[in-house]
N, C-alpha and C positions, 0 to 999 in steps of 0.2 A: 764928454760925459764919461764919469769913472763906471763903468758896472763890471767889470772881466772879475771882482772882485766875488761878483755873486755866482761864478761858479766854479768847481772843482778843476782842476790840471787836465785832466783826462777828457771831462765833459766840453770842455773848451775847445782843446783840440780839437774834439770831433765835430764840434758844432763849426770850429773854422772849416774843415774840411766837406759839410754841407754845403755852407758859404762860395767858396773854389767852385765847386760843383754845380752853380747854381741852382739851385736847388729849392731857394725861398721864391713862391710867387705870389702873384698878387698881392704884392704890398701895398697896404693905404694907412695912411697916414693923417692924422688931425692931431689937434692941439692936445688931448686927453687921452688918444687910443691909437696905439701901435698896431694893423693887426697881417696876418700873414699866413699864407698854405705852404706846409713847407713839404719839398714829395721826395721821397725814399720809397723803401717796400711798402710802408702804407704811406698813406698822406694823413697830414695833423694838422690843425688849426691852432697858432700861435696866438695869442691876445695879449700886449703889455701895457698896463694903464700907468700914464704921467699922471704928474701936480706939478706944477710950475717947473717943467724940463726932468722933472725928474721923477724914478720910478719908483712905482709904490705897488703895485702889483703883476705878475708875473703869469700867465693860463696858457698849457698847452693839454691837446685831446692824448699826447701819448699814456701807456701807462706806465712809464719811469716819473710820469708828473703827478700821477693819482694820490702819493702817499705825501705831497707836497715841496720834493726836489725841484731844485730848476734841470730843466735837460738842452741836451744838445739841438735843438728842434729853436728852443729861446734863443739861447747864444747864435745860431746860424742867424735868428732875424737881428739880433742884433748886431751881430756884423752889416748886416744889407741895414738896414737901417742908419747906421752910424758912418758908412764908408764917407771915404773923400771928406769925411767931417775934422776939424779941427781937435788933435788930442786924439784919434782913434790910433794912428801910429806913434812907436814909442819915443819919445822926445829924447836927444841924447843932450848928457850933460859934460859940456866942457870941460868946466872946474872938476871935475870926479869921473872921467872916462871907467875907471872900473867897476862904476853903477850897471854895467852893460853884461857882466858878470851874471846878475841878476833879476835884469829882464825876463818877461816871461815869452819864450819864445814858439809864436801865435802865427809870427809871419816869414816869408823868405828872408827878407830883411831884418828884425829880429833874429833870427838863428845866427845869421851870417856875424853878424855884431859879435853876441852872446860867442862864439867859435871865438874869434880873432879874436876877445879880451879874457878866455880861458887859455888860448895859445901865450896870448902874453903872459901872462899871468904864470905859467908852466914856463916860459924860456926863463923868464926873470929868478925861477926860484933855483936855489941850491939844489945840486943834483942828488945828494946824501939825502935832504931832506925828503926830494920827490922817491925816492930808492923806496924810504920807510914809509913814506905815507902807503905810496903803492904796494908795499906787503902788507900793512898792517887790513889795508881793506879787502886788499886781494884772498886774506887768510879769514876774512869776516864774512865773504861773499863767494859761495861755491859758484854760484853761476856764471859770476865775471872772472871768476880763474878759470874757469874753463874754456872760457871765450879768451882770454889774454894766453891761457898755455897753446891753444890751439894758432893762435895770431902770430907766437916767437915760435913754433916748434916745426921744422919743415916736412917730420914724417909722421902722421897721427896713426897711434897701435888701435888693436881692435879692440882693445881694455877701453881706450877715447871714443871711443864710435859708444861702446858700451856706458860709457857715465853719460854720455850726450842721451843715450834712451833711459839711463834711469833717471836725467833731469824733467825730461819729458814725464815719465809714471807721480815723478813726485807732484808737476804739476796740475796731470791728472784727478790724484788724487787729494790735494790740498781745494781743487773747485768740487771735487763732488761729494764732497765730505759724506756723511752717514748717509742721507736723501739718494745718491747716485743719481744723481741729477744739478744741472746747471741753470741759474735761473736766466730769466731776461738779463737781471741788476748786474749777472756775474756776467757773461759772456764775452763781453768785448773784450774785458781784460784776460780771461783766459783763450781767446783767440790771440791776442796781441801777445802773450808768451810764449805762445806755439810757435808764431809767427821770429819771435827773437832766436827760440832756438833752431829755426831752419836756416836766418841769416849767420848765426853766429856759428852754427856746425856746420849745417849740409853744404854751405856757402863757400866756409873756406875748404871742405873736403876738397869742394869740387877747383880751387885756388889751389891746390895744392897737387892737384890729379889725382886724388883719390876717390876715383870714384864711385867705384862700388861700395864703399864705406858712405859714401855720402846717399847712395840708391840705398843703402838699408835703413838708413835716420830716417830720412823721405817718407817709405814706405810703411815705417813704422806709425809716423804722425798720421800718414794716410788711412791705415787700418785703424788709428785710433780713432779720429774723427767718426768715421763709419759706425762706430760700434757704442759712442758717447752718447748718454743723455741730456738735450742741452734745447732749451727756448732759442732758438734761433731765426727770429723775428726778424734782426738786422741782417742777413745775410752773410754772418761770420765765418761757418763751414765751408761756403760757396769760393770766400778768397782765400783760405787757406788752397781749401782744393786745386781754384787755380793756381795758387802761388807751384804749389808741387808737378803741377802739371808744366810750367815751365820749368822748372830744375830738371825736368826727366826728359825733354825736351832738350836742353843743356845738355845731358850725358850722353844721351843718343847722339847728338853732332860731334860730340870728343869723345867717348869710348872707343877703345879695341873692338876689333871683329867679337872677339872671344867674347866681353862683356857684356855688346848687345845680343847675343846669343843668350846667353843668360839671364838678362833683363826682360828677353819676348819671355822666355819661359817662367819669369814670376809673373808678368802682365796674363798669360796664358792659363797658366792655375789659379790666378784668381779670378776668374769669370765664375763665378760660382753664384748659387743662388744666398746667401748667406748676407751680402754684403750690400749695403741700403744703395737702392735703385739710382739714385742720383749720381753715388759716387763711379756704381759699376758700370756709369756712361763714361766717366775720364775714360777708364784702361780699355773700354771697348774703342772709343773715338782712338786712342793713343796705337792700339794695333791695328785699325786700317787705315788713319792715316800715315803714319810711319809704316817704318819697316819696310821700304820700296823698294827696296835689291830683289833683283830676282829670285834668290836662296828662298825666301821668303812669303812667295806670293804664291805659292802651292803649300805652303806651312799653314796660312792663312784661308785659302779655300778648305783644305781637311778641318778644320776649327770650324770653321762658317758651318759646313756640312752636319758636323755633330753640336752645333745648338739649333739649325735647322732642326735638325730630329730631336734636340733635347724640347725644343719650344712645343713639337709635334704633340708630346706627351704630358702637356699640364693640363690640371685638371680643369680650371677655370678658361670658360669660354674667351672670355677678353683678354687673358693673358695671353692663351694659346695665340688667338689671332693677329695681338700686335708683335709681338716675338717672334714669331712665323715671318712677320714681313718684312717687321723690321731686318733680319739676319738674309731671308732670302732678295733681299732689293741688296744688300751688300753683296751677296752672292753674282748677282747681275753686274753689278760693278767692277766686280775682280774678273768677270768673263770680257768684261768690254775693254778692262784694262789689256786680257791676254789677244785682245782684239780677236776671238772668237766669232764663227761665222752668226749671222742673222738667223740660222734654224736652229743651234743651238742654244740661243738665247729663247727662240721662240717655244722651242722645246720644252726646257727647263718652266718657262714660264705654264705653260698647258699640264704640265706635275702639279703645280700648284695654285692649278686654275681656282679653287676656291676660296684663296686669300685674295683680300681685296689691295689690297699692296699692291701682288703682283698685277692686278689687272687693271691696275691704275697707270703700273707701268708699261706696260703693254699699251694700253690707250696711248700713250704718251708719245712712245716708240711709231705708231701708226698715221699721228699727227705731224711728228716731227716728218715724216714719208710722205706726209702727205695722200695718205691712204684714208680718206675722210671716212667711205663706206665703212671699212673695218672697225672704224673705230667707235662709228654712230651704233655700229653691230653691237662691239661690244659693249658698248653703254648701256643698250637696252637690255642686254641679258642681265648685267651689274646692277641696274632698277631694279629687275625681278627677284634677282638673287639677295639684294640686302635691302629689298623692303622692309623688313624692320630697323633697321637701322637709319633714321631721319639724315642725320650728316652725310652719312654717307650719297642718297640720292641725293640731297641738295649739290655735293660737288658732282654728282655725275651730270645733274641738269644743268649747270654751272658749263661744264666743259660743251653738253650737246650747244648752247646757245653760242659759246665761243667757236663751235667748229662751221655753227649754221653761219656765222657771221664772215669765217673765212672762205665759204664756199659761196656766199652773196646770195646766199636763199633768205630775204626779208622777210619773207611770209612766215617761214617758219621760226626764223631767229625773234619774232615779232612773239609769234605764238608761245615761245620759250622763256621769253620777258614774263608773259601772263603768268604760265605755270610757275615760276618762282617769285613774282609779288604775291599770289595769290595763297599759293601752298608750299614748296620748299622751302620760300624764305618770306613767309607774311609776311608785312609790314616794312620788309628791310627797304629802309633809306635810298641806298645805295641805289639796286635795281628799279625802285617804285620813279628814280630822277632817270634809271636809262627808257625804261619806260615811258615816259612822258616826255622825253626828246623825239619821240617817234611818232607824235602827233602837231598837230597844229594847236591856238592856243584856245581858240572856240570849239573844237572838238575835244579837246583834254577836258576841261569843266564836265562835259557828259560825262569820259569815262573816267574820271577819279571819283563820281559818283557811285559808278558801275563796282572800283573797288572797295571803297569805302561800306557798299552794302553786299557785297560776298567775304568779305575778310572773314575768317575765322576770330573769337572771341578772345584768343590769346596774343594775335597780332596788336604789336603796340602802333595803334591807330592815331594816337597823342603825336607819335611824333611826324604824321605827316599830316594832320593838322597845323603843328608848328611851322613845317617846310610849306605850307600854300599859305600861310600866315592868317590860318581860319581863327580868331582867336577867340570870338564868339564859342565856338564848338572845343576847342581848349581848355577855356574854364568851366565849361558844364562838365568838362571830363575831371577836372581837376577837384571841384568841389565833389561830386562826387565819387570823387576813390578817397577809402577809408586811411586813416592815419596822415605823415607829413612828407611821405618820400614824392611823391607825383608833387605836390606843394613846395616842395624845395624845389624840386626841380625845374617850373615851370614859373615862380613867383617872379623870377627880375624879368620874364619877359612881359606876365602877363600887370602888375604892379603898378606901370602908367598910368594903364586905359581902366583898370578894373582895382583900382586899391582899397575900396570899403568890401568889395568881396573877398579879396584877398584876407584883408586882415580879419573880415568875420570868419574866415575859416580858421585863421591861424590861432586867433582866439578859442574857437569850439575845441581844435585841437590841444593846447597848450590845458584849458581848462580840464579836458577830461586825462588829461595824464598825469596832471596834479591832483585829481581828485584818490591816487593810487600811490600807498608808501615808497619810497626804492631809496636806493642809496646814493652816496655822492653822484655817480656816474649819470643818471639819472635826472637827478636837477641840475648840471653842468648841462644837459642837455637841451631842457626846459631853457635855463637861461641865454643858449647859443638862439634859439628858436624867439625868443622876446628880444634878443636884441638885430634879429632880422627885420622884426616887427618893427622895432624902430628906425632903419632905410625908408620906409615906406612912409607915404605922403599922410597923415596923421597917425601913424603910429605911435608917435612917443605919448600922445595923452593916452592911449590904449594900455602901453607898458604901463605907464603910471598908476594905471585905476587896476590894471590884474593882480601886480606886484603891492599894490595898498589893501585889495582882498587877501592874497595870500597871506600877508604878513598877519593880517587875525587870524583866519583861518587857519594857516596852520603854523601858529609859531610853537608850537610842541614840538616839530622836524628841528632840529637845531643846524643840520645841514642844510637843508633847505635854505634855512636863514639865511645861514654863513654866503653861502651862493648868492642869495637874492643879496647883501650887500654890495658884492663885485659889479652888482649891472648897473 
């Protein structure tokens, strides 16, 4: 089946690159309906409807699909879809090898082709001719003269390093036009040019051993990202970021002494509060994991020490305290690196007895020893001290269970169980199964009764109903919780046994949310929801009769309509 045709160069590739990834699941497949979850940063629901083998309509939930494009989400299922099928890979043609010229190259195989009949193609031709072609585009295209002067030139000046950052500004600003901002539609391709000029600059600086030229391109696209406004939905910023973080990585293994001296000191000055949180984890991760010579590991304690005290003094409470630990649990690690005795670590830590970091670490230190006492100690001071803080006691109740367990106090590790099904961690799954390992199977029915009636209101009680496969007690829950999320969520189990309840609910639902105007987004919704209805064991006459009301009712919606057709 021909379709690559319905989407753009760009969209293609990435949708192949989904594909590789595996990344399409649940595919199902029948005679009229393609359909598929495909998962990235969010997950999206794929739908491609056939007519006799072939496609006539296209539905994914992302929003590059809302204005009606096909997106990379489509193309990834139809890769998974089409693989191993006859005609998915590109047929080569004998009579006319330099059709291959041509191709569109989708796969390893495609490319490799496409190279060797553009190789040929270049040996076979005049070399005057190839001279002039190559100026006349070279003088058309700043970008690839500067990637081909950089390619022939063996010493690049600091004027080269300089157009590689004004190719950057210009790319800058050619995505952020008047808005200074970057949308979803733009971003890929303005990551993917960043991306060309770190390969084509910073790449070959660093090809060439220039490397502190190639650390200023770098660090320049790095402080650009940081400071960019840009929908960054796919995670574009994220592989730049990375990509930079190995090139700097690269120069610290091949620079001079002298350089990485100079390199800590820009990593060093930008620790600033200025510069968006995510990015100022690279250069913080980049100077305590590097920089291991010993020149350096008291360079790095006095830093440590003065964001210690800069953390000390912000004004929000949550900053203050994750910063504080963050910086002082590093602090702890460069002591253990100088292999520093055990009272001075204990010391340092009793400074900063009120960060809970530290006292987690300390716990930790007291476990590893094998000092159970000390450590139950300090746990219970740690409950008292960050009672407001709910996370926080569930891990400290967390570790007392873990420590009762390694000490063989049953009774208590038993009673630890209770406390965290019951109240630090209601409802949670996990413990309510280690829980119920610790009875027999006639005594457990008591007490899952026992939790079942102390659970707090906001314990999701649903889901250990599902785990004892009470399903009776399931769908009472399910009908009664308002809207469709409990309903989605529980419908293919409960569906078999209970399908005219099911669908009287899904109905009540679908009904009252069609009785309220909204926009496409809306009734794409509505339509995902009827055609769940129709899995179910009479559902389709039910879609038939809602979707026969709606169309009188409300054929004013012109959207609406247009939707109600697809299903």
């Amino acid at each position: 089946m021909n379709w690559k045709h319905l989407f753009n160069t760009h969209i293609l590739e990435r949708g192949y690159d989904y594909y590789c990834e595996n990344a399409v699941e649940n595919l199902n497949i029948s005679a009229d309906i393609v359909s598929a979850d495909v998962i990235g940063t969010e997950d999206y629901e794929v739908e491609i409807s056939l007519e006799d083998g072939e496609i006539t309509e296209l539905y994914c939930s992302c929003p590059y699909a809302d204005s009606g494009r096909n997106c990379k989400h489509m193309a990834a299922v139809l890769y998974e879809w089409t693989k191993g099928q006859s005609g998915d890979e590109e047929i080569e043609d004998k009579d006319n090898p330099d059709d291959d010229l041509f191709i569109k190259a989708h796969t390893v195989n495609a490319y490799r082709k496409k190279t060797e009949a553009i190789q040929r193609l270049v040996e076979n031709a005049d070399m005057s001719v190839v001279r002039s072609y190559l100026t006349s585009i070279l003088a058309e295209n700043e970008k690839l003269l500067l990637r081909f002067h950089s390619i022939v030139k063996e010493q690049l000046t600091e004027e080269d390093v300089e157009r590689y950052i004004a190719q950057v500004d210009d790319v800058a600003e050619n995505y952020l036009g008047s808005s200074h901002y970057i949308s979803y539609y733009d971003a890929g391709a303005f990551v993917s040019e960043l991306q060309d000029v770190l390969v084509g600059g910073a790449c070959c600086m660093i090809a060439h051993g220039q490397y502190m030229g190639a650390f200023k391109l770098i660090n320049y696209i790095f402080l650009l990202i940081g400071d960019v406004g840009m929908d960054d939905s796919d995670g574009g910023l994220a592989i730049l970021a990375d990509r930079t973080y190995e090139l700097w990585l690269e120069l610290l293994e091949n620079g001079t002494s002298d350089e990485k001296q100079e390199m800590f000191c820009w990593f060093k000055t930008h620790l600033n509060g200025s510069m968006n949180s995510c990015l100022r984890e690279y250069i913080e991760q980049i100077i305590m994991e590097e920089f291991q010579e010993e020149e350096y590991v008291q360079r790095k304690m006095t830093l440590v020490e003065e964001m210690i005290e800069k953390s000390e003094k912000m004004d929000s409470d949550w900053s203050r305290r994750y910063n504080t630990g963050k910086w002082a649990i590093r602090y702890l690690s460069l002591l253990e690196l100088q292999e520093c005795s055990q009272k001075e670590i204990e010391d340092f830590c009793k400074k900063h007895w009120e960060n809970s970091d530290v006292r987690n670490y300390y716990i930790d230190l007291c476990i590893q020893a094998k000092e159970y006492e000390s450590a139950l100690k300090t746990l219970d001071e740690s409950m008292a001290f960050d009672k407001d803080h709910k996370g926080l006691v569930s891990d400290y109740s967390k570790k007392k269970k873990e420590i009762y367990l390694l000490q063989g106090d049953k009774e208590a590790y038993i009673g630890q169980l209770w406390e965290l099904v019951l109240n630090h961690e209601a409802g949670n799954l996990e413990f309510y199964s280690e829980l119920k390992k610790q009875y027999g199977a006639e005594e457990w029915v008591k007490k899952r009764e026992e939790i079942f009636e102390k659970l707090p209101k906001y314990a999701h009680v649903e889901r250990l109903y599902k785990e004892e496969k009470l399903y009776d007690r399931l769908l009472d829950f399910v009908l009664k919780s308002p809207g469709v999320y409990e309903l989605q969520e529980y419908a293919e189990i409960l569906k078999k046994d209970y399908p005219e309840q099911i669908l009287q609910k899904y109905r009540d639902e679908v009904t009252q949310m069609a009785s309220h105007t909204g926009d496409r987004n809306k009734y794409q919704q509505l339509i995902a929801l009827l055609r769940n209805m129709k899995k179910i064991e009479g559902g389709t006459k039910i879609v038939e009769a809602v979707a026969a009301e709606w169309k009188v009712r409300y054929r004013n919606r012109p959207a609406m309509m247009d939707e109600l057709r697809k299903l």
